[in-house]
C-alpha positions as protocol buffer text, in pm:
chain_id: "A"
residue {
  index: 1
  type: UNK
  ca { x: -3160 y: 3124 z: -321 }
}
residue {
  index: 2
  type: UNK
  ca { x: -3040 y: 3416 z: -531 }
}
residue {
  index: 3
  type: UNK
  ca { x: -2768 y: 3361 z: -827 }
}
residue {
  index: 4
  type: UNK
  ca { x: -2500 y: 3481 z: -609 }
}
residue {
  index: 5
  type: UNK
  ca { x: -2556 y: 3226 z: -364 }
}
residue {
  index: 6
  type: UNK
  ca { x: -2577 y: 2937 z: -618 }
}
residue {
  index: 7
  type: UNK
  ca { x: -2254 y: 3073 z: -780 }
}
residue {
  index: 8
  type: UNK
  ca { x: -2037 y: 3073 z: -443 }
}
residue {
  index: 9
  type: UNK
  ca { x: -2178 y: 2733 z: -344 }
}
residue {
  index: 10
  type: UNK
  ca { x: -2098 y: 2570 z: -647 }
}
residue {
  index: 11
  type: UNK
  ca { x: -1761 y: 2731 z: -640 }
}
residue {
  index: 12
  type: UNK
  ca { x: -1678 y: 2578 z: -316 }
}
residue {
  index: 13
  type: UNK
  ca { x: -1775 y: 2281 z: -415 }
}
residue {
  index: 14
  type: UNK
  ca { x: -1523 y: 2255 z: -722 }
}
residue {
  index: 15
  type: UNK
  ca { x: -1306 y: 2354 z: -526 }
}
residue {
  index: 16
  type: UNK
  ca { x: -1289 y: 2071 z: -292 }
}
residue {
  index: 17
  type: UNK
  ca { x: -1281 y: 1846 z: -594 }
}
residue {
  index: 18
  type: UNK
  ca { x: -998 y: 1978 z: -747 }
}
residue {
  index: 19
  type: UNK
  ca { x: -834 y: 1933 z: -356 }
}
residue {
  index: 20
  type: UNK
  ca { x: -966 y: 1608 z: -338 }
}
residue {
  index: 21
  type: UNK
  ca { x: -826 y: 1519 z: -696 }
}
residue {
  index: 22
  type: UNK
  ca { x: -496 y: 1686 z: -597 }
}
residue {
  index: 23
  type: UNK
  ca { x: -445 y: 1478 z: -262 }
}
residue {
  index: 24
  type: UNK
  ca { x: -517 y: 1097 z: -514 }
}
residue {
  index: 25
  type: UNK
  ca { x: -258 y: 1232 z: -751 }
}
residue {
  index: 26
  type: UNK
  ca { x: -18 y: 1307 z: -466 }
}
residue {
  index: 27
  type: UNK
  ca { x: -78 y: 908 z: -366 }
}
residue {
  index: 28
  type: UNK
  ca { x: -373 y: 952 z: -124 }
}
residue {
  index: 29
  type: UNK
  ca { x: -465 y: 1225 z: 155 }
}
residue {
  index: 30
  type: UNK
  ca { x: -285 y: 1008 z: 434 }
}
residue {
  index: 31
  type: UNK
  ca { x: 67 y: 992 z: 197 }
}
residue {
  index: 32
  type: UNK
  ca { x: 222 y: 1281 z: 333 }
}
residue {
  index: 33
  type: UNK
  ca { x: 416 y: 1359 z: 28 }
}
residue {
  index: 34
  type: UNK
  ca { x: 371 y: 1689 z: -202 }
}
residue {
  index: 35
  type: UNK
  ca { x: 107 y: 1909 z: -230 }
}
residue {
  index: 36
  type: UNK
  ca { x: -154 y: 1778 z: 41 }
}
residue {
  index: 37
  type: UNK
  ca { x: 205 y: 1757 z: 323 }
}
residue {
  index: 38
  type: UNK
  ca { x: 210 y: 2130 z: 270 }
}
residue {
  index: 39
  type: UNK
  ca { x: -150 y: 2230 z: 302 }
}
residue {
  index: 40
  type: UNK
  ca { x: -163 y: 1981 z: 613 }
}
residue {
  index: 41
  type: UNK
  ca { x: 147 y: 2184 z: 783 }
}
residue {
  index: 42
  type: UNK
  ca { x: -21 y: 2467 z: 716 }
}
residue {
  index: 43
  type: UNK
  ca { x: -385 y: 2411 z: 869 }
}
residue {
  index: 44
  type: UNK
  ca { x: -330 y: 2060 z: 1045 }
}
residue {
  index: 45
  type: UNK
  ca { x: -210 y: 2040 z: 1371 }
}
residue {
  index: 46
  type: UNK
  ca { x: 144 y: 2085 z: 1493 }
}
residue {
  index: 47
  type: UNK
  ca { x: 386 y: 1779 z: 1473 }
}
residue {
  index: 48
  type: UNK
  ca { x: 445 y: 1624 z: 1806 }
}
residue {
  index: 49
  type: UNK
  ca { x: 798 y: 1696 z: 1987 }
}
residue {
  index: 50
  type: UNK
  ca { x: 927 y: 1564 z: 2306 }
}
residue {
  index: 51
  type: UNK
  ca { x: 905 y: 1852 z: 2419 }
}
residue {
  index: 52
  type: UNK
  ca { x: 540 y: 1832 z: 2439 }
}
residue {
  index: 53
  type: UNK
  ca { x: 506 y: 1524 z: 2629 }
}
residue {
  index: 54
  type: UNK
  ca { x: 549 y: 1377 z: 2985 }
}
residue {
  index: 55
  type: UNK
  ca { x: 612 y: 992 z: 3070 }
}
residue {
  index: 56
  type: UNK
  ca { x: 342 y: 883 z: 3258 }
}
residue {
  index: 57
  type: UNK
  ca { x: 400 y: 514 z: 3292 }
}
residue {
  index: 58
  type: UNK
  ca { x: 704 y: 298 z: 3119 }
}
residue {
  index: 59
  type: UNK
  ca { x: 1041 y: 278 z: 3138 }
}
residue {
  index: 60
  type: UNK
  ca { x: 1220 y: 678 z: 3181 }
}
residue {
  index: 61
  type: UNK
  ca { x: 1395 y: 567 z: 2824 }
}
residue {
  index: 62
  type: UNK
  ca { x: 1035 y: 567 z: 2693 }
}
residue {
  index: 63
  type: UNK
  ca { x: 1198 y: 933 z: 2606 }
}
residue {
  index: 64
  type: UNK
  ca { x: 1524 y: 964 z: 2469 }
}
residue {
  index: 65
  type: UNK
  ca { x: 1668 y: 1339 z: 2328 }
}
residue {
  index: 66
  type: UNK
  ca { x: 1384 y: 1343 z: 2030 }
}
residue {
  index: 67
  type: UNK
  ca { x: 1271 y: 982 z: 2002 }
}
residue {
  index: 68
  type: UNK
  ca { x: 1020 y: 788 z: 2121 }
}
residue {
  index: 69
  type: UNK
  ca { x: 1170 y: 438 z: 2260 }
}
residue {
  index: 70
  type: UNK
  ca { x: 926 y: 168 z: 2327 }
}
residue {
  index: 71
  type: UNK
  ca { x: 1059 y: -153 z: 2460 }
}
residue {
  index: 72
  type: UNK
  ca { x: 973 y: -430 z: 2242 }
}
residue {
  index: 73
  type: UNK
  ca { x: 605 y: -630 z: 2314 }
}
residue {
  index: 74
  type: UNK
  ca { x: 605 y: -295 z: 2545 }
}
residue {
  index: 75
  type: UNK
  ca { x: 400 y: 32 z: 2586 }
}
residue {
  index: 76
  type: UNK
  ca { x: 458 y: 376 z: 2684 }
}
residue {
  index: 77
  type: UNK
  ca { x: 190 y: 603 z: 2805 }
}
residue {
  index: 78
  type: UNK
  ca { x: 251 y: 980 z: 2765 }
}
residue {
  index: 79
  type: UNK
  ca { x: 32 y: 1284 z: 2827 }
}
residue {
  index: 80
  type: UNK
  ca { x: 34 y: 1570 z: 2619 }
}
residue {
  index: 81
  type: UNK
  ca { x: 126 y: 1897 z: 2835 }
}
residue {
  index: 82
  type: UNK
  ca { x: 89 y: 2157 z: 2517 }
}
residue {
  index: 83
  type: UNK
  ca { x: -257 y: 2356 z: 2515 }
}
residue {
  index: 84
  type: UNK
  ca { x: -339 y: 2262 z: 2143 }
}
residue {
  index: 85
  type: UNK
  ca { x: -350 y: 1948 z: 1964 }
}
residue {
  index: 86
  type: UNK
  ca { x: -89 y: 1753 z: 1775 }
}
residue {
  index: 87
  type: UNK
  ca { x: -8 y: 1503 z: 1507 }
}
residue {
  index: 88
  type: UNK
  ca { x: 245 y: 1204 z: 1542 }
}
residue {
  index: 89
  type: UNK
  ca { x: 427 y: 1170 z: 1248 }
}
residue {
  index: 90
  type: UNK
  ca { x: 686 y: 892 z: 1237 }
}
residue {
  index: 91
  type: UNK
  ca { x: 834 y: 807 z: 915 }
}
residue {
  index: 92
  type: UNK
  ca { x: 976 y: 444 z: 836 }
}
residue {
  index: 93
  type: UNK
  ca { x: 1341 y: 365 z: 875 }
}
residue {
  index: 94
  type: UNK
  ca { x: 1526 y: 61 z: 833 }
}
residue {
  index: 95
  type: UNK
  ca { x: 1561 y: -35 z: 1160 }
}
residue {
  index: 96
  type: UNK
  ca { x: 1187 y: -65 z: 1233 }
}
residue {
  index: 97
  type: UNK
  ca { x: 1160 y: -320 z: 916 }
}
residue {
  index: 98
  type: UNK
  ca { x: 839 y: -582 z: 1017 }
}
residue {
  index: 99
  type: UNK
  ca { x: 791 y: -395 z: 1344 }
}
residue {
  index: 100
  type: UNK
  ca { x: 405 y: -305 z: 1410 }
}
residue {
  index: 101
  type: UNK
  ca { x: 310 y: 9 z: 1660 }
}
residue {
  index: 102
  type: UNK
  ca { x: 7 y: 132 z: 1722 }
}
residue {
  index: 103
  type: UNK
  ca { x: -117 y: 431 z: 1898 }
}
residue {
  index: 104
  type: UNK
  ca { x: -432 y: 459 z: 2107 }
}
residue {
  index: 105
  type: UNK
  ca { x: -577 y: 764 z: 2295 }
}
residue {
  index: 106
  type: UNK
  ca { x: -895 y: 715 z: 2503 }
}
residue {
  index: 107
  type: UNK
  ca { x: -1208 y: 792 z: 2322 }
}
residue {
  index: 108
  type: UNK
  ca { x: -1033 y: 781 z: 1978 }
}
residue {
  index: 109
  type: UNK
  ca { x: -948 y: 525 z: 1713 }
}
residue {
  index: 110
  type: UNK
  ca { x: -654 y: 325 z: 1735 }
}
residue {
  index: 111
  type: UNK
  ca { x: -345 y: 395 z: 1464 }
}
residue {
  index: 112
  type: UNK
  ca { x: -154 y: 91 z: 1362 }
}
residue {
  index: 113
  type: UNK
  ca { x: 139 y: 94 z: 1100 }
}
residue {
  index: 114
  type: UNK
  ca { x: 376 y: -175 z: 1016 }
}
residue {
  index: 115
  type: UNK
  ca { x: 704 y: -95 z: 925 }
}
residue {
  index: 116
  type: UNK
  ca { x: 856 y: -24 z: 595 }
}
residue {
  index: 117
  type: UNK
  ca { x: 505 y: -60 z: 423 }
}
residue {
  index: 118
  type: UNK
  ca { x: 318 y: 233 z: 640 }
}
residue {
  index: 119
  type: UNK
  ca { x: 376 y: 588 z: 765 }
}
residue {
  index: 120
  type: UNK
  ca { x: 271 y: 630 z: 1130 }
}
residue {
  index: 121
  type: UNK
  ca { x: -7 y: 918 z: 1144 }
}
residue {
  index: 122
  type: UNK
  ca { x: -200 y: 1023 z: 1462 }
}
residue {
  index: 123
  type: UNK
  ca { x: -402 y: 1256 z: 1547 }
}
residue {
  index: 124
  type: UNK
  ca { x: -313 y: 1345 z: 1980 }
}
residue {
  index: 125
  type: UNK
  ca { x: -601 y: 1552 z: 2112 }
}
residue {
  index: 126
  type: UNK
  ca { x: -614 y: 1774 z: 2407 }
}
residue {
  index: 127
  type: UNK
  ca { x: -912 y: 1663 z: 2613 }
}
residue {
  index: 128
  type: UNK
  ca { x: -1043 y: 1778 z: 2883 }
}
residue {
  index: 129
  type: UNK
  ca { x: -1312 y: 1677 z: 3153 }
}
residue {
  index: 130
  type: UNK
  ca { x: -1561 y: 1931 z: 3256 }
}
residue {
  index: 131
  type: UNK
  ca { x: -1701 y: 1665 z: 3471 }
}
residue {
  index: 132
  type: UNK
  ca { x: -1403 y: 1591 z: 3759 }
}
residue {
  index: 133
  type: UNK
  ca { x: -1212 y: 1902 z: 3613 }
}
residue {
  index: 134
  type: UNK
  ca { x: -868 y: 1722 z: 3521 }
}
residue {
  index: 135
  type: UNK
  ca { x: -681 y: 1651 z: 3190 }
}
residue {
  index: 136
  type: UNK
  ca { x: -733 y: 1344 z: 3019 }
}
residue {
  index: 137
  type: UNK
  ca { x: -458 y: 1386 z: 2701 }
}
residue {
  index: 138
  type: UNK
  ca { x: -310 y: 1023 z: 2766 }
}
residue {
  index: 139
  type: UNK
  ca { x: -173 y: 816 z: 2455 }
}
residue {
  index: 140
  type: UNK
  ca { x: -25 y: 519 z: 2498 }
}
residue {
  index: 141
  type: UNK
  ca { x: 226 y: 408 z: 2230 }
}
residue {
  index: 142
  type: UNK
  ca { x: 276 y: -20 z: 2177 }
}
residue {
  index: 143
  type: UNK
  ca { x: 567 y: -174 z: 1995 }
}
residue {
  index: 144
  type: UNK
  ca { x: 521 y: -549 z: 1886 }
}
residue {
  index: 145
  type: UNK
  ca { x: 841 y: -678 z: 1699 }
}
residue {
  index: 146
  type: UNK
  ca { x: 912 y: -913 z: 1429 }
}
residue {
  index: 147
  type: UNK
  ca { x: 905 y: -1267 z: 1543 }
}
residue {
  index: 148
  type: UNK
  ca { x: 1234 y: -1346 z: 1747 }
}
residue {
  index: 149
  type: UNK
  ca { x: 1344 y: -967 z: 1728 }
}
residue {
  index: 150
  type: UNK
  ca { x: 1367 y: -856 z: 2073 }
}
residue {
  index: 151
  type: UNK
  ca { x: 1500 y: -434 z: 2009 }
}
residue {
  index: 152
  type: UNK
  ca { x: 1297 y: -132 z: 2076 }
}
residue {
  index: 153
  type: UNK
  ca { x: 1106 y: 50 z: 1849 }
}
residue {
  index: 154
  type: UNK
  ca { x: 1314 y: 381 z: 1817 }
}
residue {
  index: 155
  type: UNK
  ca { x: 1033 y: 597 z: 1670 }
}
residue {
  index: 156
  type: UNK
  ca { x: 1241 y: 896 z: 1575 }
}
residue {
  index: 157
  type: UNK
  ca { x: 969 y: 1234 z: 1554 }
}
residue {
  index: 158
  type: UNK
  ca { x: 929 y: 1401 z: 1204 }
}
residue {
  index: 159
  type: UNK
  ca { x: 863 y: 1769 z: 1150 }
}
């Protein structure tokens, strides 16, 4: 391996430190505040819109103007009509105090955040089958509610 080689590796590889040390100082990669929210609008996927999705199965107030409304101990299950990926952002609000959703796409991990403690991040890929030659970009969203709170989980889309 020649010097110049040697020199641009190790340069990349300060330079993720110094982005990894940047993201803990910002209070963690998955925070979305500061620094690391503007590099991850810049090079992460789009933020979901309602514009992006279709009801599939649920109630048709599943979408309502640019919420998300799950009926509570409900689900909604959307697919994704955009060509490229995109990232579900919701942020906490009052309202969804002790309230628990969790997102789940086939294939993928499960998100869960409870409400005011967490910030709802999810990652909604675009699949598709090469095998029957059809989309499979279905996420279902799940709403389970404080303890004798029976309201829907109004999961209002960030930018």
């Amino acid at each position: 391996m020649s010097l110049r080689s040697f020199v641009i590796v190790v340069g990349v590889l300060v330079l993720l430190f110094v982005f990894g040390l940047a993201g803990q100082a910002c209070g963690g990669i998955s925070s979305g505040t500061g620094f690391v929210s503007d590099i991850d609008s810049i090079v992460g996927a789009p933020s979901l819109t309602t514009d992006d999705i279709e009801l599939v199965q649920g109630e048709p107030s599943c979408i309502t103007g640019t919420a998300l409304v799950i009926p509570a101990r409900g689900s909604c299950t959307y697919e994704l009509t955009t060509f490229l990926d995109r990232r579900l952002v919701v942020t906490p609000t009052p309202a969804l105090s002790g309230f628990t959703v969790a997102v789940g796409q086939q294939g993928l991990v499960t998100v869960r955040a409870t409400f005011p403690d967490d910030e709802l991040r999810a990652h909604i890929e675009r699949k598709r089958s090469m095998v029957v030659n059809t989309e499979l970009s279905l996420f279902t969203v799940s709403c389970l509610p404080p303890l004798g709170n029976l309201n829907t989980c109004r999961l209002e889309l960030a930018d």
